[in-house]
N, C-alpha and C positions, 0 to 999 in steps of 0.2 A: 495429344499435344503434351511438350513435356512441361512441368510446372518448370517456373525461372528457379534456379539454383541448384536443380535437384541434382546435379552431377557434383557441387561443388560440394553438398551435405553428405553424400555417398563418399566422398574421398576423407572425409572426416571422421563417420564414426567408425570405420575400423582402426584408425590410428588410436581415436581416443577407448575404444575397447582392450586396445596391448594396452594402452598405456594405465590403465584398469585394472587390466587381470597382473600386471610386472607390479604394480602398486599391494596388491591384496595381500600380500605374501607379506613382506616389510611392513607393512601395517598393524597386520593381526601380530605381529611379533611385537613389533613397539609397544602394543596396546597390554599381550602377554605382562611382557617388563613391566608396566607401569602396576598394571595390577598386582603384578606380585610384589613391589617396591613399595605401594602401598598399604598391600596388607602387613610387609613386614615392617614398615616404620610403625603403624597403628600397634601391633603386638607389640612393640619395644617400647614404646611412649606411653603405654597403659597403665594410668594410675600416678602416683603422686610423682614421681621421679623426674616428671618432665619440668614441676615447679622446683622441687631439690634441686636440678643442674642450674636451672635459672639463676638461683638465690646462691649459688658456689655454696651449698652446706656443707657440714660437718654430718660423716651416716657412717653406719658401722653397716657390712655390707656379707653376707655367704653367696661365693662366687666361684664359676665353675672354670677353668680354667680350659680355654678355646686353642690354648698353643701352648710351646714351652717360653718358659723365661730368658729372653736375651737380652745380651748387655744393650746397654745404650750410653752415652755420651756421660762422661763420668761427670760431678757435681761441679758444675763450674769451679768454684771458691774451695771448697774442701777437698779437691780433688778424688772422693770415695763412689765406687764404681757404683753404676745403678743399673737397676733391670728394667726391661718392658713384659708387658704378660696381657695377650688379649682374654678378657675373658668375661662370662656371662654372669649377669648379678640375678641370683633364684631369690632371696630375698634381703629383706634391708630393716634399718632401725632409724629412724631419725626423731630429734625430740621427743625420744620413748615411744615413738609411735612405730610400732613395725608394721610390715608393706611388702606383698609381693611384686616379684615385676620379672621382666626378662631384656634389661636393658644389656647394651653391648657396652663393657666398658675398657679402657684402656690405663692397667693401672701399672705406676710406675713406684718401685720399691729400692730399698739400698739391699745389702749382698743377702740380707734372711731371703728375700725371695728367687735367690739365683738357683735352689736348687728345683722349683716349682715345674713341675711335665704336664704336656697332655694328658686334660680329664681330670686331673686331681681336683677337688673340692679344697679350698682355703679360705678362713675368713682374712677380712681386712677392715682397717678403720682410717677413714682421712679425709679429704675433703675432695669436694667434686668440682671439674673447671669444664667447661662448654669447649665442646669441641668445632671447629667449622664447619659446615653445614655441607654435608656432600660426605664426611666421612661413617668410614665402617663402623666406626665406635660411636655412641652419644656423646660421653664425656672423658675427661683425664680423672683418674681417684689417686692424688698425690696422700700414697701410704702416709699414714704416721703410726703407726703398729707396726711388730713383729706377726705373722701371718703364721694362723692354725694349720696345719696342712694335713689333710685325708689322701694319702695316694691313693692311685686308680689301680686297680684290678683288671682283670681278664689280660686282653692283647694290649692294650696301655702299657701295663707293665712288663710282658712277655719282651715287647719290640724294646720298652726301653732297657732292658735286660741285655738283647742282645748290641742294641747302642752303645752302651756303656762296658762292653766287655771287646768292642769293635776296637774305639778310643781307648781302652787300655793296652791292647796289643799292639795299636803304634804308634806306640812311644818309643823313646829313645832311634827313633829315625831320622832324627835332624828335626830343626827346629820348624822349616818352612812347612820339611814334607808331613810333621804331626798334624800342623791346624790343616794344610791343603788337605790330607785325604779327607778327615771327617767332612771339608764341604766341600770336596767332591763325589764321594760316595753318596753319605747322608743328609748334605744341603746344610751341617752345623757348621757355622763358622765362628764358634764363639773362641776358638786357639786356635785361631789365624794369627799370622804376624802382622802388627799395622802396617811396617814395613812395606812386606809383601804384599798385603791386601792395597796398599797405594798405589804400587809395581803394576799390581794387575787391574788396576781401574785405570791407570794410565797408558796403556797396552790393550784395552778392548778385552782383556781375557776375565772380570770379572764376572763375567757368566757361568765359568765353568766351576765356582767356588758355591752353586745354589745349586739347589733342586731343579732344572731348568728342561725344558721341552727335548736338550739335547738327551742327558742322560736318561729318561724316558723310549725316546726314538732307538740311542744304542742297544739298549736291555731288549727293546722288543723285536729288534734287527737280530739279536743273537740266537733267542732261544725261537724266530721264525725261520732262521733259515737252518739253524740245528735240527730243527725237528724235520723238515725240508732236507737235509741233509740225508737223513734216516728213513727217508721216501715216505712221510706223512703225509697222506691229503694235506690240500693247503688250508679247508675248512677248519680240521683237528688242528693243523697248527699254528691259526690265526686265534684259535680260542685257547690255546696251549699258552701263545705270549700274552696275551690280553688276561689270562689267569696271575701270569707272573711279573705281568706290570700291576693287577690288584694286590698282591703280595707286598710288591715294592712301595705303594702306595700307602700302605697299610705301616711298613717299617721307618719311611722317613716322616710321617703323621700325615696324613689329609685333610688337613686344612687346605683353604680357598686356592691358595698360591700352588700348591702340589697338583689339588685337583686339578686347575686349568697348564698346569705343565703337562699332566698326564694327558689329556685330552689333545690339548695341541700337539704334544711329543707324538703320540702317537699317530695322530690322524699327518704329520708331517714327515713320519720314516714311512708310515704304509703308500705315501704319494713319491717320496726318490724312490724306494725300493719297486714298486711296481713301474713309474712311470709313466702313471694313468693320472696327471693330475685335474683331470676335469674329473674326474669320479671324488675327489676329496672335495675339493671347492663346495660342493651343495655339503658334504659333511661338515665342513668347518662351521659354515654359515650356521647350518643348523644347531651345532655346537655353541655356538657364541648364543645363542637364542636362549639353548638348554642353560647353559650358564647363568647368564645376566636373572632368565626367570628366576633360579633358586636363588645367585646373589647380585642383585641389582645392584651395588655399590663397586664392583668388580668395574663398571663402564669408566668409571673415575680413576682407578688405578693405571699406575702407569707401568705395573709388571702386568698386568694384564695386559692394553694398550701393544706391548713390544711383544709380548710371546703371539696375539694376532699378526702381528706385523711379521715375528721369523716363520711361523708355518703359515702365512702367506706365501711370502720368499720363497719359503721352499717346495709350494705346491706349483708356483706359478711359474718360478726361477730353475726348483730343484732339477726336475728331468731334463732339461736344459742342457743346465751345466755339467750333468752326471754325464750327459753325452758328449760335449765335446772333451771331458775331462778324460771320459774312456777312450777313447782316441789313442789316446798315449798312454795312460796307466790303466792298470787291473779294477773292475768294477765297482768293490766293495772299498780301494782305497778313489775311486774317483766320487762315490756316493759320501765316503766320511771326508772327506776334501770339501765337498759343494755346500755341506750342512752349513760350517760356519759364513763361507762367504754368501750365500744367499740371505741367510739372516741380517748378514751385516749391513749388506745393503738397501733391505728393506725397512732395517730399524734404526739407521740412520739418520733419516729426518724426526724423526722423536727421539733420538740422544741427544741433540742440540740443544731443545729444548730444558733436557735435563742439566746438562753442561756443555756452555757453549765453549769448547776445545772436543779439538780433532785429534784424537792418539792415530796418527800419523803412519804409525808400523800396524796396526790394528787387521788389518790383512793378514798380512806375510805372519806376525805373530802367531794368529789364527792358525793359519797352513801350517807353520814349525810344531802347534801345538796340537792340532787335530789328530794327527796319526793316534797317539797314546793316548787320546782319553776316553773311545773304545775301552781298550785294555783296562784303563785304570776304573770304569763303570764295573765291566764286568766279571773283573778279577778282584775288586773292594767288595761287590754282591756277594763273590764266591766265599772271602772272607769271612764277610758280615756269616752266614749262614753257615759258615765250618766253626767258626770259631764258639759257636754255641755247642758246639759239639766236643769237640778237643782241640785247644788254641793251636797244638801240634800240626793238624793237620790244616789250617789256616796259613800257616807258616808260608809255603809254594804262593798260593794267590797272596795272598800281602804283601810278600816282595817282591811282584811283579809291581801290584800296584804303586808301591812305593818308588818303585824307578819308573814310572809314568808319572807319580807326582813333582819325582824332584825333574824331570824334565821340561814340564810344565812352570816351574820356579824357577831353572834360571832361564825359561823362554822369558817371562815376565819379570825380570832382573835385566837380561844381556838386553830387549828391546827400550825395555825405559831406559838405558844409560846412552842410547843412540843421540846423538845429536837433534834437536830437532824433533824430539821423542811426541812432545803435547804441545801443541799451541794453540791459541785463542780462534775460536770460529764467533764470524757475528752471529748476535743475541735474537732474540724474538722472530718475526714472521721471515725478516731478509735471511735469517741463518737459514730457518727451512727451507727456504725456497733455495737457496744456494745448494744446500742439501740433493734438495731433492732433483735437483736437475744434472748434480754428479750421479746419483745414482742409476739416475733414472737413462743416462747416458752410459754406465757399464752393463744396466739391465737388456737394452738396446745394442750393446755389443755382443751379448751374450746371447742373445735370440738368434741375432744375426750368425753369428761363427756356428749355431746348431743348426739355423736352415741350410748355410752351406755344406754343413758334414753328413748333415741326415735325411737330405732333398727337401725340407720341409718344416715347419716349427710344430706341425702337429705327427708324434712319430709314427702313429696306426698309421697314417697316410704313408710313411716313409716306407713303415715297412709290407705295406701292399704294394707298395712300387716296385721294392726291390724283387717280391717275388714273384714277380708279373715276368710274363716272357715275353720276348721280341721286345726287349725297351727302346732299343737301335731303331727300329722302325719309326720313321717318319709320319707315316700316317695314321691317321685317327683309326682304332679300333670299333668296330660295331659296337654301341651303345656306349661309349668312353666319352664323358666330356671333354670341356676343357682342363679343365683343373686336374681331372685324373692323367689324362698325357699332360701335363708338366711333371706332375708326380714321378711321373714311367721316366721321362729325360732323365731327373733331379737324382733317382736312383740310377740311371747307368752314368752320369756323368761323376757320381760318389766311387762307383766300379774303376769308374776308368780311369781315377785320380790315384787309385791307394791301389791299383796296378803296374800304374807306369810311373817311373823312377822320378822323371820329370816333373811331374804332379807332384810330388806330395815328396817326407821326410821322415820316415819311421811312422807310418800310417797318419800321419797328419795331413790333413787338404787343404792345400794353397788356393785363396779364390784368384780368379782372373785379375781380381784388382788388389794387390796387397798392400794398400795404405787402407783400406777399408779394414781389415783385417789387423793394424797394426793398430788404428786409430782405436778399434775394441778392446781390443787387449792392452792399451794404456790404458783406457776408462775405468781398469779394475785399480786403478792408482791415481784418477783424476784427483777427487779433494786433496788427497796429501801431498801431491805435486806440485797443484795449482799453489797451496799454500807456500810450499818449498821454492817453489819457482820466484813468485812475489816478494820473500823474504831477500833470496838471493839478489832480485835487482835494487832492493830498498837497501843493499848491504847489512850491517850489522843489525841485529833486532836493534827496536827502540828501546828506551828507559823504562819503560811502561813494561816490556816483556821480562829483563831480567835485571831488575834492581832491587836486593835485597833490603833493605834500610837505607833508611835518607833522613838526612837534619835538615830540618826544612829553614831557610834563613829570614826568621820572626824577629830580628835585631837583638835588644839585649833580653833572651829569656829562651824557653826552652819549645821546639815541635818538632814530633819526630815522629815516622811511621814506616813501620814493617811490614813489608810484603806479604798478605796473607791467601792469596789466589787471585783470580782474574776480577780486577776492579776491586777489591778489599785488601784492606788493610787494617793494621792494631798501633791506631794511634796514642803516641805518650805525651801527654802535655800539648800545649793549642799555642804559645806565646801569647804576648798581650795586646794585640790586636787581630781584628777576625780578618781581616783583609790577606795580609801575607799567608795564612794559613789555610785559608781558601783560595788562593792563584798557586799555591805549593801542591796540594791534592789534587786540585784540576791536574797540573802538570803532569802528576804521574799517575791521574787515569782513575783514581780512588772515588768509587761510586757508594758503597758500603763502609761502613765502618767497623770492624767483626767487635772491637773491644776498644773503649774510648778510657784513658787513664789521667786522673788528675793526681800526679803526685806529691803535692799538698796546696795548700791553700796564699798562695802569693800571687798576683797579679800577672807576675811576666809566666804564670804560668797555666792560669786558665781566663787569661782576658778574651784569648782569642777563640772561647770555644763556640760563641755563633756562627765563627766561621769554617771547623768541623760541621757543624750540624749544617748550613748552607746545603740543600740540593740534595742530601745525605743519610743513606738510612745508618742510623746510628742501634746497632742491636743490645751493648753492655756498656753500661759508664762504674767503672770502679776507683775507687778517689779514698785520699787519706787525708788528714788532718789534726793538729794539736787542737782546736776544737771542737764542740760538739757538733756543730753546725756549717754547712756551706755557706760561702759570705752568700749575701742575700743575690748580688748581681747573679751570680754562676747558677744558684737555684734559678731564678729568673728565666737565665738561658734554658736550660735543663728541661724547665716544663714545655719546651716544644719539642721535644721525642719522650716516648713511650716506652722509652729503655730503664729496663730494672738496673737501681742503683745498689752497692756495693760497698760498702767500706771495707779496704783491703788491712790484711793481717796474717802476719808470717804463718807458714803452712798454706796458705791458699796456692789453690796451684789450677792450672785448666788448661785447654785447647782452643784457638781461635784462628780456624780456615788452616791453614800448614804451620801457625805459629803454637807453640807449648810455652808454655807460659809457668813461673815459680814466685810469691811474694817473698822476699828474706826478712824485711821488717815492714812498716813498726810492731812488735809484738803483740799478740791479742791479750785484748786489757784482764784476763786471766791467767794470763802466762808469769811463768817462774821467772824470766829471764828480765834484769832490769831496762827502762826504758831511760835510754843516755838521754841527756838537755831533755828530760820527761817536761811537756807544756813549751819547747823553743819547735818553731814551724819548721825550720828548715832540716830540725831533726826527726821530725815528724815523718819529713819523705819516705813513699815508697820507693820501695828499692825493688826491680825485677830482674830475676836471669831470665833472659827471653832465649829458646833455640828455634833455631831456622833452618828450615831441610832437613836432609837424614836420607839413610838408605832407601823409605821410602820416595824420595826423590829423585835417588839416583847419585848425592851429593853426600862427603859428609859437612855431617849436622854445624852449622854459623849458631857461636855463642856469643851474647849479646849482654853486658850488665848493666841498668839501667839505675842509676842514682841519685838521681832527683838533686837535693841544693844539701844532702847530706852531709854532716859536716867531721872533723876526726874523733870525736868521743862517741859517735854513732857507727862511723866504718869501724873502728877499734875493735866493737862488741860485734860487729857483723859477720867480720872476717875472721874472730875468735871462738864466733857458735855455727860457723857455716864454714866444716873443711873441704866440702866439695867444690870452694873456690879455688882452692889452694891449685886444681887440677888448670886454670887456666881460661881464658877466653879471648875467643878473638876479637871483640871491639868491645871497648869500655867507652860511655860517657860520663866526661870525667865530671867529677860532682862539683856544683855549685860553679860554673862558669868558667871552669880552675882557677877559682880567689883560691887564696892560702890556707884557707880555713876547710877547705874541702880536703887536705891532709895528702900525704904523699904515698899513704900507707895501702890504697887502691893500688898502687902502680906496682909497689914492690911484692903484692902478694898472688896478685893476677897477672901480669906481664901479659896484658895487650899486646897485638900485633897492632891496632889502629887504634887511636884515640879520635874523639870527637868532642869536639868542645863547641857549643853554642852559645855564642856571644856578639855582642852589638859592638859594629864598628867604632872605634873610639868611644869607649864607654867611659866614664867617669871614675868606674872602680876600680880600672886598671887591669880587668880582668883580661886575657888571662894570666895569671901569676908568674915573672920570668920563674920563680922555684919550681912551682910544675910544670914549665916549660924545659929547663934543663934535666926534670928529673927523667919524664917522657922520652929524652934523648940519650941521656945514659941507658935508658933500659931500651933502647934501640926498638921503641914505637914509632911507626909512623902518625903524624898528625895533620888533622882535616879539620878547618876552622870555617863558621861559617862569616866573619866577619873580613877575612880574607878571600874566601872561593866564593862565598853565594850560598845557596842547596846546594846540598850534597848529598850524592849517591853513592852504595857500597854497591858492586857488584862480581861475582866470582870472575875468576878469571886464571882459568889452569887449577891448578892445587890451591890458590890463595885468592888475595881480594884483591880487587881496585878501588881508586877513587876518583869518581868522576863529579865534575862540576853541572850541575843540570842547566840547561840551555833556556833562558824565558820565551 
C-alpha cells in the first residue's frame, strides 16, 4: 500500500536537491569574501588607529604609497591644486606614542606630493577624518607637512622610467593629443584637457582615456593572433599574450583597478575572439570570486561594478554581434566594432545611476572611435618599449599613435557640439529601469538578427548544421532530434539566403518579416531617440534644460542662480524673503545647491536664505562682510545645513558643477591693496566673475560679473587692480540696484552685452538710476529688469544670448 503523499514528497526532493547543489557554489563563495573581508578589516584596524580615526587626531605617519599621486579637485578658496595618494600607514606617532599598524589611508596633499609613484615610502603629518564605512581606505590624512620621500627601486622605478620618457616624447603633439595618449596608453590622465576630458564624458568615450578591460582585450588580441599568425600552437600562444598582458600590467602599475581590467579585459577578448562564450562565463564568475576574496572592497566600487557588467556584455552579447557584424565587414573590424557596443549596453543601467544624462551619440561616437584605438593600444605599447631604447626608433609607432589619438579628440569634440549631444535621463530606480529595458530591447534585437544569420543563438549548433548533409531533406534523420533538424533547415535556409540575389544584399539575410528586423536594428538607438523623439513633440526644451543664469524676482534685493548641472546650481544672494526664492528654484528645477554666496551682510540680501536651503542640499556657503560676524538671524538659518562656511577674499577662486568661479574683492585682510569705504557694508561686497560653459561644453565660455551693492570708490580700485576686466563680459549685474552710487565706471570698462538689474517694483529709492539707465544705452547693452519682466532667464541662443521671462 502506498503511504498518503508519498508521490507528492518524491516530486520534491529532487527539485530541492538542484536547488541545493545550484545554491553550494554561491555560498561557499559569499562565505570566501566574507572571510577574507574580515580578516582584512581586523589586520587594518589592529591597534590604536581605529581610536586615532575616531577622535580626528593630529599623527605623524611612515606610509607606503599604494598608487601614484593624482590630481584631485583644486582648493576650493585658494584655488592651489591638490593631490590624492592611496597609501599604506607601516607606522605612526601620535601623542609621542608611536604605533604600528597597516591601516589603508587616503592622504590628500597640495603640489609637494604630485611627484609621489608607486611603492615609494613618504612620511606625512596631519590629521585624520573618518571615512564612510564601505570604503577601501579607513580614513582621509589631510597633509599639513611637506612629505619625506624614499623612491622605490627595482621595476617601480624601471616602469616609471620608461613612463616618463613615454610622456616626454609626446609632447609638442597638440594639446589634446599629449594628455589623450598618456591615458590612453598608460591609464595617466593627469595632462588631459578639462576641456576634452568634459568632451569625452559627454560622448560615452571616457573609458578610453583609463586603463580599461578594452585595452587589455586589444594587447592580447594582438600578440594572440601574431603568434597565430606565425603558426604557433594556440597553447604557446595563449601563454605568449597572457605573458605580455603581465608585462603591461606590470608597466601601467597594478593596483586593484588594473588588476580587475586585466582580468575582465581578458577573459572578455578571449570570449569575441574565440566565440565560445559559455566557456568564459564560469571564468568570469570564478574571477569575480578570485577578486572580491583578495579585495572585498572591490563589490562597492563602481569601476568595478561596470567592468562585470562590459565583459558580461561581451561574453554574452559579444559573439553575437561579432556575427551579425561579420556579415558585412571583415572579422577582426566586426570583433573591435562589438567590444564597445556590447559594453555600452550592458553598463548602461549603472551609468544612470552615476549620472542621470544620456550622451545621446554615445554609440555612433563609439563606432567613429573604435577603429583606431586598436592601433593607438598597440602602436603607444610599441612606443612605450622603443622608446626605452632610442626615442628614434619610437618615432614610426608614436606617430601612428598620435593620429589615433587626435581622431579620437575630435570624435569627442564633433559629437559633443551635436545638438542634442547630453540630456537629463530620470534619477534613481525609474532611470534604471527605463535603462534597462532599452537595453535590454537592443540586447534582444541583437540575439535575434544572429539566430537568423547563423540558424541559431547557440553557433556550435549552427555550425554542425551547416556541415550536416542533405539539410533539404524533409525528413528526420536516424537518431536526429528535433532540435537538430531545425538546426539542419536554420543552416540551409542561411545557404539559400546569401545564394540567391533575392534573399539577401551584399551577404546580408533578410528575414521573412522585415519590421522585425528593422524594429532591432533601431533598438541600438532606442534611449537616444526615445529621448529625441519626446523633446521633439514637447518642442523647444524647457527652462530647466537650457538656462544659463536667471535673477530670480525677490522685489527690492538681489537672487540669482547659475546653471551648474542637472538640478544644481551656484546661488548668489537669497533676497529678503524666503518665499520667492524658494517658488524661483523650484521653477527652474534646482535640487542642490553646489555653492550658496552671501555677498554681504544686508537684509534684501540674505533674508531669504531659509528659502535656499527649503528641500535643498546646500554643499558651500561662502559670505562677506564689514563685520566680524554673521547677523545673528542668517547664522540661525545657516545651522540647518552642514555646509562648510567661507569668508570670501580676493584670489579665491574654484569650480562648482560647470560653474568656475574668481573672488575680485574684498581684499584679504593681509593684503597690500587698500580697502575703499574699509568698515561701509555695501563696500564690503563680494564681487565674482563667474564663467559658464567652455569648450568643454561644446560652447564658448558666458562671462558673468557679479557685484553685489558695490559702490564707485570700490569699482574704481577693482577695475584698477583687475586688467583681466578690461577683456570684457557678457552679463554684468549692475551694482547696488543701479542707484547712482553704484558708479558708471562698471559699464564703461566691461561693456556688457546684457545688464541685469534686480530691483523691486516701485521702490522708494528710485532705483533704478535713469544715469545708469541712459549710460547702459549709450554703450548699446541690452537690459533685463526684474521689476518689469518677473524672473529672468539668460539662455544661449546661436552665437549670443536671450532673454527670457520665466513662466509661473
Amino acid at each position: 500500500m502506498t503511504p498518503p503523499n508519498r508521490a507528492g514528497s518524491n516530486s520534491l526532493r529532487p527539485g530541492a536537491a538542484a536547488f541545493l547543489r545550484g545554491a553550494a557554489v554561491p555560498a561557499a563563495a559569499a562565505a570566501l569574501v566574507c572571510a577574507g573581508a574580515t580578516s582584512s578589516l581586523s589586520a587594518r584596524t589592529d591597534g590604536p588607529i581605529s581610536g586615532l580615526i575616531a577622535e580626528e587626531a593630529a599623527i605623524t605617519a611612515e606610509l607606503r604609497a599604494a598608487s601614484d599621486a593624482r590630481p584631485a579637485a583644486a582648493d576650493r578658496f585658494t584655488g592651489k591644486p591638490r593631490y590624492l595618494i592611496d597609501a599604506v600607514a607601516e607606522s605612526g606617532t601620535a601623542d609621542s606614542q608611536r604605533f604600528g599598524t597597516s591601516a589603508t589611508l587616503l592622504v590628500v596633499g597640495g603640489e609637494d606630493y604630485a611627484p609621489i609613484r608607486l611603492g615609494d615610502r613618504f612620511s606625512s603629518a596631519g590629521s585624520l577624518q573618518p571615512l564612510p564605512a564601505g570604503d577601501r581606505n579607513l580614513a582621509l590624512l589631510r597633509a599639513a607637512a611637506p612629505p619625506d620621500v624614499t623612491p622605490a627601486g627595482g621595476w617601480y622605478a624601471a616602469t616609471a622610467g620608461l613612463r616618463g620618457a613615454f610622456v616626454q616624447a609626446a609632447k609638442d603633439r597638440g594639446a589634446d593629443v599629449e594628455g589623450l595618449l598618456s591615458g590612453m596608453v598608460l591609464g595617466d590622465r593627469g595632462g588631459l584637457d578639462p576641456g576634452l576630458e568634459q568632451a569625452m564624458k559627454n560622448t560615452g568615450l571616457t573609458h578610453l582615456t583609463a586603463v580599461s578591460g578594452a585595452n587589455c582585450s586589444y594587447l592580447l588580441a594582438f600578440i594572440f593572433l601574431s603568434a597565430r599568425a606565425l603558426r604557433m600552437p594556440r597553447v604557446p600562444a595563449v601563454l605568449l599574450a597572457l605573458t605580455g598582458l603581465t608585462a603591461f600590467v606590470l608597466l601601467v602599475r597594478p593596483d586593484p583597478s588594473v588588476l580587475r581590467a586585466a582580468v575582465m579585459g581578458g577573459l572578455g577578448a578571449l570570449a569575441v575572439l574565440s566565440g565560445r562564450g559559455r566557456l568564459s562565463a564560469a571564468l568570469l564568475f570564478l574571477s569575480i570570486s578570485v577578486l572580491l576574496c583578495m579585495d572585498p572592497w572591490l563589490c562597492g566600487n563602481y569601476a568595478f561594478i561596470l567592468s562585470v557588467c562590459a565583459t558580461l556584455g561581451l561574453i554574452v552579447l559579444g559573439p553575437h554581434l561579432v556575427r551579425v557584424l561579420s556579415m558585412r565587414l571583415p572579422r577582426w573590424l566586426a570583433a573591435a566594432l562589438a567590444i564597445p557596443v556590447a559594453a555600452q549596453l550592458f553598463c548602461s543601467p549603472v551609468l544612470v545611476l552615476l549620472q542621470p544624462q544620456l550622451p545621446v551619440y554615445s554609440v555612433p561616437a563609439n563606432l567613429v572611435a573604435a577603429p583606431v584605438v586598436p592601433a593607438v593600444t598597440i602602436a603607444g605599447m610599441l612606443a612605450v618599449v622603443l622608446v626605452g631604447l632610442d626615442p628614434v626608433l619610437a618615432a614610426p609607432p608614436l606617430l601612428l599613435a598620435a593620429a589615433g589619438g587626435w581622431w579620437v579628440a575630435k570624435t569627442a569634440r564633433f559629437f559633443e557640439s551635436v545638438p542634442g549631444a547630453l540630456v537629463a535621463w530620470p534619477e534613481g530606480s525609474l532611470g534604471v529601469l527605463l535603462m534597462s529595458v532599452c537595453a535590454g530591447a537592443s540586447v534582444v534585437g541583437i540575439l535575434y538578427l544572429s539566430r537568423r544569420t547563423a540558424g541559431g543563438v547557440f553557433p556550435e549548433r549552427a555550425e554542425r548544421a551547416e556541415r550536416a548533409n542533405g539539410e533539404e531533406r524533409a525528413e528526420p534523420v536516424n537518431g536526429e532530434d528535433d532540435a537538430d533538424q531545425g538546426d539542419r533547415h536554420a543552416g540551409a535556409r542561411r545557404r539559400a539566403s546569401t545564394a540567391n540575389p533575392r534573399a539577401g544584399f551584399a551577404g546580408w539575410y533578410f528575414p521573412r518579416r522585415p519590421w522585425v528586423a528593422a524594429g532591432a536594428a533601431a533598438s541600438l538607438v532606442l534611449p537616444g531617440g526615445a529621448v529625441l523623439a519626446v523633446r521633439a513633440l514637447q518642442g523647444e526644451p524647457g527652462q530647466e534644460d537650457e538656462w544659463m543664469v536667471a535673477a530670480c524676482d525677490v522685489g527690492q534685493g538681489d537672487g540669482f542662480a547659475i546653471h551648474a548641472g542637472p538640478d544644481s546650481a551656484v546661488v548668489i544672494d537669497a533676497g529678503g524673503e524666503p518665499g520667492p526664492m524658494d517658488d524661483c528654484l523650484d521653477r527652474l528645477g534646482v535640487r542642490t545647491v553646489e555653492f550658496l554666496v552671501f555677498t554681504h551682510s544686508h537684509l534684501d540680501h540674505y533674508g531669504g536664505a531659509a528659502g535656499v536651503l527649503s528641500g535643498r542640499t546646500v554643499l558651500q556657503v561662502g559670505y562677506s562682510s564689514a563685520d566680524r560676524e554673521l547677523p545673528e538671524q542668517l547664522t540661525g538659518v545657516l545651522a540647518g545645513t552642514a555646509a562648510p562656511r567661507t569668508r570670501l577674499a580676493q584670489g579665491m577662486a574654484g569650480t562648482a558643477g560647470l560653474v568656475q568661479w574668481e573672488v575680485l574683492w574684498p581684499p584679504a585682510p593681509d593684503s597690500a591693496v587698500p580697502a575703499a569705504g574699509d568698515g561701509e557694508e555695501n563696500n564690503a561686497s563680494a564681487v565674482l566673475l563667474v564663467t559658464v560653459g567652455g569648450p568643454g561644453q561644446g560652447e564658448r565660455p558666458l562671462r558673468i560679473l557679479f557685484t553685489g551693492d558695490a559702490e564707485e570708490e570700490a569699482a574704481a580700485t577693482i577695475l584698477s587692480t583687475h586688467a583681466n576686466l578690461r577683456a570684457g563680459v557678457d552679463v554684468l549685474k549692475v551694482a547696488h540696484h543701479g542707484a547712482r552710487n553704484g558708479g558708471e565706471g562698471w559699464i564703461r570698462a566691461v561693456r556688457p552685452s546684457l545688464a541685469l538689474i534686480s530691483v523691486g517694483a516701485d521702490n522708494e529709492y528710485g532705483h533704478p538710476a535713469p544715469e545708469i539707465l541712459t549710460q547702459l544705452r549709450a554703450a548699446g547693452t541690452a537690459v533685463a529688469r526684474t521689476d518689469q519682466h518677473g524672473t529672468v532667464v539668460v539662455v544661449r541662443e546661436g552665437n549670443g544670448l536671450e532673454v527670457q521671462s520665466l513662466p509661473p
